[in-house]
Short mmCIF file of the C-alpha atoms (twelve columns), coordinates in Angstrom:
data_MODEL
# 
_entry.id   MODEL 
# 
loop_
_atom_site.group_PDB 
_atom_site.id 
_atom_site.type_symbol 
_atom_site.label_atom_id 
_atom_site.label_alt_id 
_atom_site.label_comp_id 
_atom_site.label_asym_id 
_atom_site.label_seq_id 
_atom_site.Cartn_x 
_atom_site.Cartn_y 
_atom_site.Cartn_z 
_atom_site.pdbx_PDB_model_num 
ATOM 1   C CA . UNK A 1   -14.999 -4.307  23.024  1 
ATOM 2   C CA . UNK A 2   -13.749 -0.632  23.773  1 
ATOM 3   C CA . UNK A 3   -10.079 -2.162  24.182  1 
ATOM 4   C CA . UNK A 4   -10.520 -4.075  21.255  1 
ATOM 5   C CA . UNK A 5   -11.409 -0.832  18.988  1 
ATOM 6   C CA . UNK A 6   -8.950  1.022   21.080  1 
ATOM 7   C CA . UNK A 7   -5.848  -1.576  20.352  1 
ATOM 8   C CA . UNK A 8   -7.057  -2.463  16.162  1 
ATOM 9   C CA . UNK A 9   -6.413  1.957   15.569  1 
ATOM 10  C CA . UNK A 10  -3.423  2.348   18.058  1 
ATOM 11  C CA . UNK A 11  -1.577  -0.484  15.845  1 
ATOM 12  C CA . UNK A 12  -3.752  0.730   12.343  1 
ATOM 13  C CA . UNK A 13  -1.712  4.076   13.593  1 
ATOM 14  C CA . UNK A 14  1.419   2.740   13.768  1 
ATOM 15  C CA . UNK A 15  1.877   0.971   10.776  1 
ATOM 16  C CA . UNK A 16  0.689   3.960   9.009   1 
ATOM 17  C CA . UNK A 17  2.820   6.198   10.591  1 
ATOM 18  C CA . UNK A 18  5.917   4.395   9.377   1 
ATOM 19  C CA . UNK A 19  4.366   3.704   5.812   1 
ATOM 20  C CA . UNK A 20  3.986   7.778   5.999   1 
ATOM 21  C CA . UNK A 21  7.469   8.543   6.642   1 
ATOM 22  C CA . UNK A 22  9.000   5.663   4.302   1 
ATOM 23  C CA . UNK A 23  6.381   6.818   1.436   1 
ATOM 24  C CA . UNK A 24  6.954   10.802  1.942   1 
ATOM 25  C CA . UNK A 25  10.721  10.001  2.156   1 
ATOM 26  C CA . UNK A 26  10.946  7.551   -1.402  1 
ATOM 27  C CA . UNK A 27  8.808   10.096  -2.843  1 
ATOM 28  C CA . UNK A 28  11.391  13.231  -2.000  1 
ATOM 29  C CA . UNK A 29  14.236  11.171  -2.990  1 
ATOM 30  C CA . UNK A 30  13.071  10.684  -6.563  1 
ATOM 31  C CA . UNK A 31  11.833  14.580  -6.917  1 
ATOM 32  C CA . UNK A 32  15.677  15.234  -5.757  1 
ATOM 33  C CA . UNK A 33  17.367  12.725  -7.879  1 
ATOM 34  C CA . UNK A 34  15.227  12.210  -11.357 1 
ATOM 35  C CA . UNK A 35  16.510  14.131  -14.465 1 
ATOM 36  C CA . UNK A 36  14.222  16.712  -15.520 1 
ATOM 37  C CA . UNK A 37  12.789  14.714  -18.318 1 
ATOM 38  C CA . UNK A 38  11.487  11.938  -15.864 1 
ATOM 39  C CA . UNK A 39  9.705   14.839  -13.970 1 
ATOM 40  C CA . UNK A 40  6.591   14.582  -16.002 1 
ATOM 41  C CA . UNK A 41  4.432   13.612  -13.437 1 
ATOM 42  C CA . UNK A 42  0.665   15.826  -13.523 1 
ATOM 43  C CA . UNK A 43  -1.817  15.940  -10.189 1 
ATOM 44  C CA . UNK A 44  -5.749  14.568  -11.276 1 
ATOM 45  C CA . UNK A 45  -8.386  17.173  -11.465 1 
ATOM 46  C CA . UNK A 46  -9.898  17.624  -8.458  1 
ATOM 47  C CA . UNK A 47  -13.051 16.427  -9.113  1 
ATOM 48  C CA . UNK A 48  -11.826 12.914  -10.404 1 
ATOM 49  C CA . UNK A 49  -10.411 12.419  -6.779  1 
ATOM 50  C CA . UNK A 50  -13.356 11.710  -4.211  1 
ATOM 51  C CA . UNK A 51  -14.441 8.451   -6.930  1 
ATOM 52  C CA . UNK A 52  -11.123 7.798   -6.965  1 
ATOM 53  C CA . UNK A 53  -10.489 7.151   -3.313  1 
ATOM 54  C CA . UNK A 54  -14.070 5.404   -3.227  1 
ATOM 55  C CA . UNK A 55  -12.817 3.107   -5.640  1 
ATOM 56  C CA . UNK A 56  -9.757  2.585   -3.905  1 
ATOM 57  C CA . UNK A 57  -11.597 2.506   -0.273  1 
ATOM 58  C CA . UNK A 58  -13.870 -0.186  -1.577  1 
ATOM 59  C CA . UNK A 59  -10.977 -2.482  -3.021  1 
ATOM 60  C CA . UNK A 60  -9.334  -1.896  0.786   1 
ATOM 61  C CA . UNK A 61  -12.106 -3.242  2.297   1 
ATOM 62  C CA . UNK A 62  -12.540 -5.910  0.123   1 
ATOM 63  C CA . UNK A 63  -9.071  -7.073  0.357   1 
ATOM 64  C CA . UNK A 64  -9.405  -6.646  4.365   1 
ATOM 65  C CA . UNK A 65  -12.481 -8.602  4.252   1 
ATOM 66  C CA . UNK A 66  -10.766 -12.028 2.804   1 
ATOM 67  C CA . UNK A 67  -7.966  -11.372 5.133   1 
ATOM 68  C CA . UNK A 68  -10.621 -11.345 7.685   1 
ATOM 69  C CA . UNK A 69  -12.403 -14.812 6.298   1 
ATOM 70  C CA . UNK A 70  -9.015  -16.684 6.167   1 
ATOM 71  C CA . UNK A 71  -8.289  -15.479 9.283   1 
ATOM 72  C CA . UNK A 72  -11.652 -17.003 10.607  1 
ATOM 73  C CA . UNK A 73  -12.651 -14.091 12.912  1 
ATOM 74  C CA . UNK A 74  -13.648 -10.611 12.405  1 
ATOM 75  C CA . UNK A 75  -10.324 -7.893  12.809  1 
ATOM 76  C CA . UNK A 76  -10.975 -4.425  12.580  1 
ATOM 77  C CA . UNK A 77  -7.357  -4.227  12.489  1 
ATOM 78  C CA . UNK A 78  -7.024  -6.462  9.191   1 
ATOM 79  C CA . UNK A 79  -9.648  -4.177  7.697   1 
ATOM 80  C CA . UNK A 80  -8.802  -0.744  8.660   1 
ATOM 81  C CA . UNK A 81  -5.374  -1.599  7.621   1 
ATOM 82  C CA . UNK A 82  -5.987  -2.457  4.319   1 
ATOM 83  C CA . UNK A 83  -8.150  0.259   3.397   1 
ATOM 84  C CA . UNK A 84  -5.611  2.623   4.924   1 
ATOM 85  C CA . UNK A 85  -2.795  1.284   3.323   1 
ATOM 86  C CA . UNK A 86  -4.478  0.693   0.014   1 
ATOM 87  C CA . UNK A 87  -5.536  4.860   0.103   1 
ATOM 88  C CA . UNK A 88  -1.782  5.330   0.941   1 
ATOM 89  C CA . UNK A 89  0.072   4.171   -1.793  1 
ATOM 90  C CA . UNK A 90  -1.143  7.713   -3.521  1 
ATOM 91  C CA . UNK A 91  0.698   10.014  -0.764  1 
ATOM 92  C CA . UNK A 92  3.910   9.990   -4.106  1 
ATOM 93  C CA . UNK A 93  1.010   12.501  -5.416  1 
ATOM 94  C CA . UNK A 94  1.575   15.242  -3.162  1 
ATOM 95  C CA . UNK A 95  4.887   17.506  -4.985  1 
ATOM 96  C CA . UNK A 96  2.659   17.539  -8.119  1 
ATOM 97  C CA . UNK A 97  -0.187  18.661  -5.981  1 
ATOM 98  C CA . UNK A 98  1.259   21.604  -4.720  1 
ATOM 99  C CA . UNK A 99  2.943   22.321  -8.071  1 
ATOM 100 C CA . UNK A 100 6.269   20.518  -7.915  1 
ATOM 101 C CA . UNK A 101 7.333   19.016  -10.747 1 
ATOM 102 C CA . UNK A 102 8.096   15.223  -10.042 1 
ATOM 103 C CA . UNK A 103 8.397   11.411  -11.472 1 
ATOM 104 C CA . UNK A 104 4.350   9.726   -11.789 1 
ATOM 105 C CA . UNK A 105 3.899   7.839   -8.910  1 
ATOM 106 C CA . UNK A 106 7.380   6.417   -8.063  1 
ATOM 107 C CA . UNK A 107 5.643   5.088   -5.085  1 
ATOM 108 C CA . UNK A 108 4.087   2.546   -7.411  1 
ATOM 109 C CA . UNK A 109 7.410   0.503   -7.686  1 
ATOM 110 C CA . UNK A 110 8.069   -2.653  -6.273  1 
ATOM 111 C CA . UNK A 111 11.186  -1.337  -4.814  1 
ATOM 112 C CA . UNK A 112 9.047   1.193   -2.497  1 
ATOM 113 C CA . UNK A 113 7.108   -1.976  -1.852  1 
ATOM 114 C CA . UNK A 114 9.939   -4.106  -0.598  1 
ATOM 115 C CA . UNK A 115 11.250  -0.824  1.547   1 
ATOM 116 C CA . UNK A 116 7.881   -0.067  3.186   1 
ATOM 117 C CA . UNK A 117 7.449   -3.799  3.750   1 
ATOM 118 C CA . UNK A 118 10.985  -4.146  5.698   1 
ATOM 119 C CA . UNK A 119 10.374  -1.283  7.653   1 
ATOM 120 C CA . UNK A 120 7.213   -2.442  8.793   1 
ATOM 121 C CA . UNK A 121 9.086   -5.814  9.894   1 
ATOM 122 C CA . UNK A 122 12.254  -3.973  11.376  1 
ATOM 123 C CA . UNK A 123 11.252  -1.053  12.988  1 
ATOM 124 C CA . UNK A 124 8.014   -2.464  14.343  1 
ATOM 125 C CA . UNK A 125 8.530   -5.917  14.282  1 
ATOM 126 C CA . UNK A 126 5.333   -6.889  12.746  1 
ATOM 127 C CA . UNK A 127 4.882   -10.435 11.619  1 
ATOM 128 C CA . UNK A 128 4.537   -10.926 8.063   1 
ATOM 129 C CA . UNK A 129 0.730   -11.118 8.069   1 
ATOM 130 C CA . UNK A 130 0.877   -6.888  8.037   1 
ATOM 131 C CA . UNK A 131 3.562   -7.804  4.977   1 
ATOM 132 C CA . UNK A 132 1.356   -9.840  3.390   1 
ATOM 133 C CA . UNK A 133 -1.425  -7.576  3.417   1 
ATOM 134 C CA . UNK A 134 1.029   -4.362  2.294   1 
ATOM 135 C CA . UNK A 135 1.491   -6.719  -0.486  1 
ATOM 136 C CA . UNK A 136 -2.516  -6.709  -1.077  1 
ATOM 137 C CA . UNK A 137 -2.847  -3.283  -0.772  1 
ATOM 138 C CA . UNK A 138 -0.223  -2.370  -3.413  1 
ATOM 139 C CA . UNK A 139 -1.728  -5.005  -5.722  1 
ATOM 140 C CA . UNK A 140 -5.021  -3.926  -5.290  1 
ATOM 141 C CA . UNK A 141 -4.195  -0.387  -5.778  1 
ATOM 142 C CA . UNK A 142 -2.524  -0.865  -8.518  1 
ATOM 143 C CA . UNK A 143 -5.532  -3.012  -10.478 1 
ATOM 144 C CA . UNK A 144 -7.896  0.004   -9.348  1 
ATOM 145 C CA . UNK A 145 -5.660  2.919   -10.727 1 
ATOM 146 C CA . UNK A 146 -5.476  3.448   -14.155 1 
ATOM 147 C CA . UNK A 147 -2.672  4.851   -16.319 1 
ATOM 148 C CA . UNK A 148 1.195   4.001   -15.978 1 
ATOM 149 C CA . UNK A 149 3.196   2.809   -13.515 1 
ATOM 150 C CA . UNK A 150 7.298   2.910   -12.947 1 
ATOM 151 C CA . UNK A 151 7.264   -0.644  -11.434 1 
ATOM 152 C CA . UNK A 152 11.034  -0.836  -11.501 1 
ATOM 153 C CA . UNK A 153 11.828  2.627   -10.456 1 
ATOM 154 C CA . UNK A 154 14.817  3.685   -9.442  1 
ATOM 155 C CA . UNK A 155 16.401  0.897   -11.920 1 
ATOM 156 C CA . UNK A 156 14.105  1.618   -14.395 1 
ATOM 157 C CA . UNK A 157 12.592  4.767   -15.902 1 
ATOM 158 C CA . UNK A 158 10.450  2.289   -18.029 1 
ATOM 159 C CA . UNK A 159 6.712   2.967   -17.707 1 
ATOM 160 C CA . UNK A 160 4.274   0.359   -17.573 1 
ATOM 161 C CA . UNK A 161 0.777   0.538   -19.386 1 
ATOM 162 C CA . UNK A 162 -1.439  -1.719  -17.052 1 
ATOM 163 C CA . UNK A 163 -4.903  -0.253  -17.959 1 
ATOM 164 C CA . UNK A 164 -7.576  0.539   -15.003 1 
ATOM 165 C CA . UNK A 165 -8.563  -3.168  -14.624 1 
ATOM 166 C CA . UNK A 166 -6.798  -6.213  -14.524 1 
ATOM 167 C CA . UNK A 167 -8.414  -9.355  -12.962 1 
ATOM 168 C CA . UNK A 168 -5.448  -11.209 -12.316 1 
ATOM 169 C CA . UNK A 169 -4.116  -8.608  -10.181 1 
ATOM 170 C CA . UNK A 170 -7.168  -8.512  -8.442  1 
ATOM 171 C CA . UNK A 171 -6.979  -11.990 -8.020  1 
ATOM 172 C CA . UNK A 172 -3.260  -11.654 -6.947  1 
ATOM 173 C CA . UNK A 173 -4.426  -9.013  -4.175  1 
ATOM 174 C CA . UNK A 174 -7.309  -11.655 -2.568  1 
ATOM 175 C CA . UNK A 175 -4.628  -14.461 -2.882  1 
ATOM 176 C CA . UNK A 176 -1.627  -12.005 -0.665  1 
ATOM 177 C CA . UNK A 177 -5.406  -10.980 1.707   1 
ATOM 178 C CA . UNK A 178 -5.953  -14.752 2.135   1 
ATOM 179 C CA . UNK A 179 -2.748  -15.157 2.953   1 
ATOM 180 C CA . UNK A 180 -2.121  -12.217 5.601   1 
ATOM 181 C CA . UNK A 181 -5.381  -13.775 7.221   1 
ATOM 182 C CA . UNK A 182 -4.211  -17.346 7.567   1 
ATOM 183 C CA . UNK A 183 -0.899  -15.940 8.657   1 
ATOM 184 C CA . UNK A 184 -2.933  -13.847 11.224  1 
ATOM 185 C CA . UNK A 185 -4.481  -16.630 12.359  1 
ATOM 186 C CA . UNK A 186 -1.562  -18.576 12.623  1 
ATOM 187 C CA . UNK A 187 1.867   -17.017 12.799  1 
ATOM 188 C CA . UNK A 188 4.787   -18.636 11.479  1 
ATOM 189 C CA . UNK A 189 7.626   -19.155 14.878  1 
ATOM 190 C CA . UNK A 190 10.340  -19.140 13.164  1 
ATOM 191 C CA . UNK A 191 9.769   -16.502 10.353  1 
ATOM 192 C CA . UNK A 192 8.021   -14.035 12.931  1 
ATOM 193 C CA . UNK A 193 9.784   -10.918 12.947  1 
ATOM 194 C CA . UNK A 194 7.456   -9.850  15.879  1 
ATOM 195 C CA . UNK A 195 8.064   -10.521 19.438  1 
ATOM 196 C CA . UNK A 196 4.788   -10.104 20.323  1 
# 
């Protein structure tokens, strides 16, 4: 059991080390890059952010708990992951919180996405379960935040006006969770990146 615990936060670790570094990387890029009328980005008061990240925890753990159903066994991996990674998608926050002026949330994007998710699979080698449920997180996030989003950011300095709920990207986020548990449970042999 100890091994078990021991091996579900040494990987939870790794993949959010590298989703770190790829996040606090995208988000410098764009503070460097965007004009000066894209930096409009503001930090939340402080005391909207603990319901915030309960909100977002509790989607994480939802999301990791149909991973862990379609995956037909209990992982604390699956769900430390996803409540991790759903928490994480916020780190594009931190210029604006110590008073830099920057884009809003250009870690929202589904290029960011796409880069975290490839890193995860390259540099790791993680099968595409952990992409999967990236892909959950994100959506899930995304549904639970409210406001507007730069989904096509660098390409596009379009924001989009999702609202703070949207079932069918709920739904979208349990479909990707059922999917990173049935591709837990049974890895693909030819499309595994990993060589585990």
């Amino acid at each position: 059991m100890k091994n078990a615990v021991t091996g579900a936060i040494r990987e939870a670790l790794q993949v959010t080390a590298v989703f770190i570094a790829v996040a606090l990387a995208f988000t410098m890029v764009s503070v460097l890059t965007s004009d000066i009328h894209f930096k409009i980005g503001i930090f939340r008061p402080l005391s909207a952010i603990p319901p915030h990240l309960a909100a977002l925890a509790g989607v994480g753990l939802a999301v990791g708990i149909v991973a862990c159903l379609f995956s037909m066994r209990f992982s604390l991996k699956l769900i430390l992951l996803s409540i991790v990674l759903t928490l994480l998608f916020d780190l594009d926050h931190l210029p604006s919180a110590v008073g830099i002026a920057q884009p809003i949330r250009p870690a929202h994007s589904l290029l960011f996405l796409g880069i975290v998710i490839l890193a995860e699979l390259v540099i790791l080698r993680k099968p595409l379960g952990t992409a999967a449920l990236i892909g959950a997180a994100f959506l899930g996030h995304i549904a639970t935040d409210s406001g507007v989003f730069p989904l096509l950011y660098p390409f596009s300095l379009h924001y989009f006006q999702l609202g703070s709920t949207y079932p069918w990207l709920y739904l979208a986020a349990f479909v990707l969770a059922a999917m990173a548990g049935v591709l837990t449970r049974f890895p693909p042999r030819l499309l595994n990146f990993s060589n585990r």
